[in-house]
KEFIKOL-360461 format. One record per residue (C-alpha): residue number from 0; residue in three letters; x, y, z negated. Coordinates in steps of 0.05 Angstrom, whole numbers. Last residue first. Example, Ala and Ser with C-alpha at 12.3 -4.5 7.8 and 13.67 -1.06 7.14 Angstrom:
(1,"SER",(273,-21,-143))
(0,"ALA",(246,-90,-156))
***
This chain:
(341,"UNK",(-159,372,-77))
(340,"UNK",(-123,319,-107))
(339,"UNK",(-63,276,-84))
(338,"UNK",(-37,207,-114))
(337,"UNK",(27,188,-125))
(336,"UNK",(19,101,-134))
(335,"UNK",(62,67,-182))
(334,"UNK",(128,91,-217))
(333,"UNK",(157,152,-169))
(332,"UNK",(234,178,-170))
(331,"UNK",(253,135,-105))
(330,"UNK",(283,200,-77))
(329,"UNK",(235,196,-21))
(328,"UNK",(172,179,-66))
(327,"UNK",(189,249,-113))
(326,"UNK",(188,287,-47))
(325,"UNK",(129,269,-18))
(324,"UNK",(98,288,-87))
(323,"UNK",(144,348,-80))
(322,"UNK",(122,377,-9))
(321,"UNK",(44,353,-30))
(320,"UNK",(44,406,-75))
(319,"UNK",(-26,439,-52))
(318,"UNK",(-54,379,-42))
(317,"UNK",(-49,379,-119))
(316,"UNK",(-5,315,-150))
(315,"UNK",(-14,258,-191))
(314,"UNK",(39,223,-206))
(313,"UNK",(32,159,-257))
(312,"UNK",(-24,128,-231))
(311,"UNK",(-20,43,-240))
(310,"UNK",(-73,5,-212))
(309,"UNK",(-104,-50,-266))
(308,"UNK",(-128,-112,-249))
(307,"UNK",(-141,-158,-318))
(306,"UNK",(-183,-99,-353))
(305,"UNK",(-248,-143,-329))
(304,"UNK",(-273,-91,-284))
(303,"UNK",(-218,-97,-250))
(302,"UNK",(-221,-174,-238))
(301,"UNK",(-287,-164,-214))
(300,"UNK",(-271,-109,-168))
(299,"UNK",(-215,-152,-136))
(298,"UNK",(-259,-222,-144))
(297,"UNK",(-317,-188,-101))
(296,"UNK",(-272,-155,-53))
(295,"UNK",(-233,-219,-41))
(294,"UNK",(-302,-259,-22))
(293,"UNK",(-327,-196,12))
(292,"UNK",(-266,-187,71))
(291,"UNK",(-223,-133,51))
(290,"UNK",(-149,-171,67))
(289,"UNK",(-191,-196,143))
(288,"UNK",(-176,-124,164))
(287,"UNK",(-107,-117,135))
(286,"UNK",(-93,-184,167))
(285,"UNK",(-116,-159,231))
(284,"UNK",(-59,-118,233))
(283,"UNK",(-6,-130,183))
(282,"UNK",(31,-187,160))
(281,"UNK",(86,-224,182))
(280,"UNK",(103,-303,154))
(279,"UNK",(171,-331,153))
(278,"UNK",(172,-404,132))
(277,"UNK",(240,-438,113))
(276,"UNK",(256,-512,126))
(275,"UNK",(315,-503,85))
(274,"UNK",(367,-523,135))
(273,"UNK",(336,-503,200))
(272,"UNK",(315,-440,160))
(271,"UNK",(379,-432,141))
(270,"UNK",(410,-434,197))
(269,"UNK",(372,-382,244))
(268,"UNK",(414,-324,216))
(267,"UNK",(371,-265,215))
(266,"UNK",(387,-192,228))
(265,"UNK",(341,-138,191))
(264,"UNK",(307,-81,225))
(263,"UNK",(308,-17,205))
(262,"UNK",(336,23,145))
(261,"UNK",(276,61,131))
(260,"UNK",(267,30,58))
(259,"UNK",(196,17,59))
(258,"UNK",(208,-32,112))
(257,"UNK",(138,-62,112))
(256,"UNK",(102,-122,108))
(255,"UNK",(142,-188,113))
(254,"UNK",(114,-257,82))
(253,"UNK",(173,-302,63))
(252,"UNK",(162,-383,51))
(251,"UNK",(203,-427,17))
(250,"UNK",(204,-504,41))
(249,"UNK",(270,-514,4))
(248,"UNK",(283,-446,-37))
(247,"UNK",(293,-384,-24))
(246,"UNK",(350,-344,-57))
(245,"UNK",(407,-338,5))
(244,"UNK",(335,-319,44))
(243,"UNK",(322,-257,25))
(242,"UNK",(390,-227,37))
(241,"UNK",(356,-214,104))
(240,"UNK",(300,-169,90))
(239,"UNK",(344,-134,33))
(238,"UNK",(398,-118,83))
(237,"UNK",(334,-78,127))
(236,"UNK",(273,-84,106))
(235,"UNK",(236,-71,33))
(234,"UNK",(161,-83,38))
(233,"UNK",(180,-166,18))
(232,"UNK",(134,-216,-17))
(231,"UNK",(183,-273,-22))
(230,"UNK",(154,-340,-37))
(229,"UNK",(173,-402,-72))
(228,"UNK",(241,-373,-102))
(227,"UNK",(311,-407,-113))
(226,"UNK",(338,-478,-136))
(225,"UNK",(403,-451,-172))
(224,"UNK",(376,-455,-243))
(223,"UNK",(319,-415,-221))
(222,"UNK",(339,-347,-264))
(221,"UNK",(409,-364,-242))
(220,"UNK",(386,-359,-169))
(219,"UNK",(349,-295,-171))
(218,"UNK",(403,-263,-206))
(217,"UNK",(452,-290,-150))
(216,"UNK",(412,-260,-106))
(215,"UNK",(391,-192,-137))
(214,"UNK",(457,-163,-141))
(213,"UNK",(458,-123,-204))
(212,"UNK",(462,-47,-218))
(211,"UNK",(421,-26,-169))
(210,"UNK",(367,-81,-161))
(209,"UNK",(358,-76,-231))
(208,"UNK",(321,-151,-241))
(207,"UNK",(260,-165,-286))
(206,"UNK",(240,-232,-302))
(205,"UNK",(179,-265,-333))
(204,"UNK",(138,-205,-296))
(203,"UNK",(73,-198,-334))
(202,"UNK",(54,-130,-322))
(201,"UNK",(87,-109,-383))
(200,"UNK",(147,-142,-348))
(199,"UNK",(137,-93,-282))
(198,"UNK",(124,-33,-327))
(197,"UNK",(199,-49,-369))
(196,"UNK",(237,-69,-296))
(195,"UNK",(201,10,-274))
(194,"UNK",(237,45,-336))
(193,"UNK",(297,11,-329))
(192,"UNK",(308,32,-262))
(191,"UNK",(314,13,-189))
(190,"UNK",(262,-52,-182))
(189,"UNK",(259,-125,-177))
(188,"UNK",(207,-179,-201))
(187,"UNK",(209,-248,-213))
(186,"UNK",(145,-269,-222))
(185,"UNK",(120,-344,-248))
(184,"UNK",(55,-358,-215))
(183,"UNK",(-15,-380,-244))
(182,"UNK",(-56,-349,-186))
(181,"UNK",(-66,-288,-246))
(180,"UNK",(7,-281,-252))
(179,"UNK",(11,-272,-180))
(178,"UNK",(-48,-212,-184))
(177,"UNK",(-4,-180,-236))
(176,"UNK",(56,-162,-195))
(175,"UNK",(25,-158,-135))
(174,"UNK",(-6,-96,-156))
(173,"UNK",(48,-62,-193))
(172,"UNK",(79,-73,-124))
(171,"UNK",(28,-44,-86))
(170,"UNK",(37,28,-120))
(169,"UNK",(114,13,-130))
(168,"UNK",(136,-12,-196))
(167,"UNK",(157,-89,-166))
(166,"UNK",(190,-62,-112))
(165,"UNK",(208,-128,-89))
(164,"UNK",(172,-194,-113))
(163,"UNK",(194,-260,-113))
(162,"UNK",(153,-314,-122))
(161,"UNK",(165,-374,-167))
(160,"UNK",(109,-431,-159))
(159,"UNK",(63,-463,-216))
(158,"UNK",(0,-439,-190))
(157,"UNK",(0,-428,-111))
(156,"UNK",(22,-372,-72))
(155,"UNK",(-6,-387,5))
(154,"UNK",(47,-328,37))
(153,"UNK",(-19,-303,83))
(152,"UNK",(-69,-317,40))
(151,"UNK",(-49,-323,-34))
(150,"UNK",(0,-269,-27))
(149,"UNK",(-4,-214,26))
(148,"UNK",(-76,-225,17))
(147,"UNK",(-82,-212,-51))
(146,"UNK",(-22,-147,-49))
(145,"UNK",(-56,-121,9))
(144,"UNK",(-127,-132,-29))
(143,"UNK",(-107,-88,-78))
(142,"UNK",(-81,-39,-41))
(141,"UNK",(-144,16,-47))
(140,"UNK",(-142,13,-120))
(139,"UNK",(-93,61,-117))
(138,"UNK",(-143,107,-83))
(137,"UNK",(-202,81,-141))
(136,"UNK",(-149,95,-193))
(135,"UNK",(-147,177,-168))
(134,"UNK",(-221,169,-159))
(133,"UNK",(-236,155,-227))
(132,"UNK",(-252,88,-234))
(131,"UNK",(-314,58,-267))
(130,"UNK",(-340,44,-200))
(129,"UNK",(-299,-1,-184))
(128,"UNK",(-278,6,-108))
(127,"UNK",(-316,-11,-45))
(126,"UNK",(-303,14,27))
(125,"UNK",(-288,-44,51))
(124,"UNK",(-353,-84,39))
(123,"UNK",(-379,-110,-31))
(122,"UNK",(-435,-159,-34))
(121,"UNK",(-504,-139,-15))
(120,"UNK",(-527,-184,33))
(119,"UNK",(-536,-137,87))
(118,"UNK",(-476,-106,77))
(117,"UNK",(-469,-32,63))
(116,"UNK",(-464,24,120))
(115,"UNK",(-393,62,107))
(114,"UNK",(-355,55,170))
(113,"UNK",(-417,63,214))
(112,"UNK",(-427,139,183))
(111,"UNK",(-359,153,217))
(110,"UNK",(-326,200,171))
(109,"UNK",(-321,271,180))
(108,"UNK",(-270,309,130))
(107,"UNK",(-269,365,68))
(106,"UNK",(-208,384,29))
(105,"UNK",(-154,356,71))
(104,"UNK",(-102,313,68))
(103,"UNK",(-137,252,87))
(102,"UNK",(-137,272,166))
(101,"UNK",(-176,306,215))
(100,"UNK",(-219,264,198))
(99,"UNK",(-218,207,147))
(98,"UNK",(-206,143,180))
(97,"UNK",(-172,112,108))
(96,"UNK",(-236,105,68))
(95,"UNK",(-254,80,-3))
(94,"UNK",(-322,105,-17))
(93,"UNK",(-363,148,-58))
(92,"UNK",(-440,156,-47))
(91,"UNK",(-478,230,-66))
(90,"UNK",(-508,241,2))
(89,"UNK",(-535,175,32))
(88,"UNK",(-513,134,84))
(87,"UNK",(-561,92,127))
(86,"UNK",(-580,144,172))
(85,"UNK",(-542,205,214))
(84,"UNK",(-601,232,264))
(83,"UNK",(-565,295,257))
(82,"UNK",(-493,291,219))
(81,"UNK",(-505,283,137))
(80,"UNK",(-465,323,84))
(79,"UNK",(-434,311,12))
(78,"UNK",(-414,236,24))
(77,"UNK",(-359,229,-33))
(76,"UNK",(-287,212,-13))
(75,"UNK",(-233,157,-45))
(74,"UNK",(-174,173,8))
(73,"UNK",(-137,118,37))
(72,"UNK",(-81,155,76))
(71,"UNK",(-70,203,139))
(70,"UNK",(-19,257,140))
(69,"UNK",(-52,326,172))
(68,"UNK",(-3,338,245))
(67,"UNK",(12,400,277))
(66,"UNK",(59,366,305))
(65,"UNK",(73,329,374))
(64,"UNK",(42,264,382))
(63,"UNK",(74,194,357))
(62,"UNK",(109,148,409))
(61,"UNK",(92,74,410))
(60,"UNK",(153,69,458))
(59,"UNK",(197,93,414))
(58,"UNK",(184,48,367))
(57,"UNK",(204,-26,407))
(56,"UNK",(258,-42,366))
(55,"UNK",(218,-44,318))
(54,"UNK",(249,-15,245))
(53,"UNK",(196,25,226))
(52,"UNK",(135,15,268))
(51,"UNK",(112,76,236))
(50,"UNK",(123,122,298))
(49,"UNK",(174,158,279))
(48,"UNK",(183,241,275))
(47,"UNK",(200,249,205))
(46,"UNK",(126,260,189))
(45,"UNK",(110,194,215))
(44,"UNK",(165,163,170))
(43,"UNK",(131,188,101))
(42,"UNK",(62,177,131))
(41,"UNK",(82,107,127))
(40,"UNK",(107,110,61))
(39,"UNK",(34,113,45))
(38,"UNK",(4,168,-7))
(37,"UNK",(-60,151,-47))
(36,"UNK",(-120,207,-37))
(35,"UNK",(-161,237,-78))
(34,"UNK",(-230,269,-87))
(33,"UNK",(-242,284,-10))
(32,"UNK",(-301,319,2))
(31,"UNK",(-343,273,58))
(30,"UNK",(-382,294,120))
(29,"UNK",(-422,247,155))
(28,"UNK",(-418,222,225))
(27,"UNK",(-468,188,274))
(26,"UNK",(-492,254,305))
(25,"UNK",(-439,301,297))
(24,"UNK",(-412,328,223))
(23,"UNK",(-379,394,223))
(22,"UNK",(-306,408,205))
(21,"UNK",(-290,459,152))
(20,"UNK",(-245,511,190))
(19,"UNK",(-178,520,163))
(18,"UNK",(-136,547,108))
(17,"UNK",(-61,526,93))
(16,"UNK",(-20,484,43))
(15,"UNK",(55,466,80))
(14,"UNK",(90,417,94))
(13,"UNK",(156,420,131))
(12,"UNK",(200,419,64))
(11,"UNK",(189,348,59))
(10,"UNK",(228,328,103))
(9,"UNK",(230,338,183))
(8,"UNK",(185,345,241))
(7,"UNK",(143,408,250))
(6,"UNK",(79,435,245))
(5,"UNK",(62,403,177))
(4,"UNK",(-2,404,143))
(3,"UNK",(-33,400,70))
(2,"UNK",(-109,425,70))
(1,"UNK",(-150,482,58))
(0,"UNK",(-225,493,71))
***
């Protein structure tokens, strides 16, 4: 099989499209053909030598192994092989799966069979997507219940509150966008070009802000007559991170996710949240866990299926060209999710 690997640290430029062995399923695994797979900005830092605790001060010691290394990623996969004395999984199923082995960049990978047994009671489990996607929306698809859980769970978005959303065109962002609209929110979204502000408001963003040619705070203010924002879903980091919370309102809440723009960490005056009685709320971890759990699963697919949830492919590369699509996300050139194919 072939598959996209790097040998060295470094930009994009380090990957590279080369042949090797198909693995073989053991006993409790299957083998899967990988039909696409949605890029993470995480695999974006691994491959430039960190850990993916960007910004901790603590990264170095989580340490990341020497190259050769195959990114990792949700990948939407089809079962095409059983392990001996494999059960419970049948040849032919498609799931959402990020434990693909020896990584999602590949062509064919083992899965553990465990991963992908279906619930006893026959709602959707973590692996589930619409099945009327293709498998390049079914990998978009894939952080859904991020965005859900990053905002009516963890941040507690309620119906008549102003959130504020970064990255509003990003593959998570498109996301968030329309899933606060559905709690009843009113979205202010930013982004770094005209072309993503116009996506984000046919989302249903009631304002759109050009984070590059206009300072987002006092935007963000004017646009709430000087009271400021609910809830801040923030993937950003660094000066964004703490700009934050000059446009938060009293009793405003942040949840934190990411530092999708590799600057680090983000310094914090305690003051105003003395002052304002602010909330700030990090997610990852278990959280990502308990973001698939059936009840959201159910109302994700369901609101899918409906036409009200839709993922947004714009880039959709060949494993082959994984340098550019890599690329394209580091120059902050891509709308949505960039998706690989075989």
């Amino acid at each position: 099989m072939n598959a996209a690997v790097y040998r060295e640290f470094g930009g994009p430029e380090v990957l590279r499209y080369e042949a090797m062995p198909t693995p073989e399923p053991a006993e409790g695994e299957v083998l899967v053909k990988v039909l696409a797979v949605a890029i993470d900005y995480i695999q974006l830092h691994i491959r430039h030598g960190g850990s993916g605790r960007i910004g901790s001060s603590q990264e170095a010691q989580y340490g990341v192994k020497d190259p050769p290394h195959i990114p990792g990623g949700m990948a939407c996969v089809e079962v095409v092989a059983l392990g001996p004395n494999t059960t419970g999984v049948e040849v032919g199923e498609r799931h959402l799966v990020g434990g693909v082995r020896p990584g999602s960049y590949v062509e064919y990978g083992v899965v553990d069979a465990e991963d992908l047994q279906p619930r006893s009671d026959e709602r959707p489990g973590p692996t589930a997507y619409p099945q009327s996607f293709m498998p390049e929306q079914a990998a978009a698809f894939d952080y859904a219940p991020v965005a859900y859980h990053t905002l009516k769970i963890a941040a507690g978005l309620r119906a008549g509150e102003t959130v504020l959303i970064h990255a509003a065109a990003g593959g998570t962002g498109v996301l968030a966008v329309q899933l606060a609209k559905h709690f009843g929110a009113r979205v202010i979204a930013t982004a770094g070009s005209e072309a993503k502000l116009q996506l984000a408001h046919k989302l249903g963003a009631d304002v759109t802000i050009n984070y590059r040619t206009e300072d987002f705070v006092p935007a963000t203010l004017e646009a709430t007559d000087g009271r400021g924002v609910d809830v801040v879903w923030e993937s950003v980091g660094g000066e964004v991170f703490t700009r934050n919370l000059d446009c938060m309102a009293e009793g405003g809440r942040m949840v934190s996710f990411g530092s999708n723009s590799f600057t680090g960490t983000g310094h914090i005056d305690f003051l105003p949240f003395w002052v304002k009685n602010l909330k700030l709320i990090g997610w990852g971890g278990v959280s990502n866990a308990q973001s698939r759990a059936p009840e959201i699963m159910e109302e994700l697919i369901a609101l899918a299926q409906a036409g009200k949830l839709k993922p947004v492919v714009r880039h959709v590369y060949p494993f082959a060209e994984a340098a550019e699509a890599h690329r394209l996300i580091e120059e902050r050139q891509s709308i949505g999710k960039v998706v690989l194919t075989p």
